[in-house]
C-alpha positions, 0 to 999 in steps of 0.5 A, spaced: 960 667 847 957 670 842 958 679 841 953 683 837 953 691 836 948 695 839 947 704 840 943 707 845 939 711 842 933 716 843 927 715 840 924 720 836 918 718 837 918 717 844 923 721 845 927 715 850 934 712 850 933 705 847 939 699 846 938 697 839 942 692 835 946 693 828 945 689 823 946 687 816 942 691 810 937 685 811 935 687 818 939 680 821 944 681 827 952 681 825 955 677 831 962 676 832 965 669 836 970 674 840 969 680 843 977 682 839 973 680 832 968 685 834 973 690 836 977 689 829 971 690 826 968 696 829 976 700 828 976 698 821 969 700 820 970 707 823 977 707 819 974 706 812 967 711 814 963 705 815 961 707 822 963 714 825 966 716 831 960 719 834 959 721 841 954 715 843 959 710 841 958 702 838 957 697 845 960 690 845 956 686 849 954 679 849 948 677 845 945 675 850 943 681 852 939 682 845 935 677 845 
């Protein structure tokens, strides 16, 4: 099974929760082959300052719940 990275976010538009995938500075999904990869990504991200610990934290979830 493939993991991808996804926020619930409010849209500012709409003013409504939406599940959004996270991608690379392309636009294209970053997908792990492990639940545990993505989980390490995720930690040292957060470590480095590449993603903060916000209140709406990074879900790892099956990529087929993207598509």
């Amino acid at each position: 099974m493939k993991w991808v990275l996804a926020k619930n976010i409010t849209s500012k538009e709409h003013g409504m929760e939406q599940l959004v995938a996270m991608g690379d500075p392309f636009g294209r999904m970053v997908v792990f082959n492990s639940k545990a990869e993505a989980e390490e990504f995720v930690n040292q991200a957060i470590v480095e300052g590449a993603l903060e610990h916000d209140e709406e934290p990074t879900l790892i979830i099956p990529e087929t719940e993207m598509l």
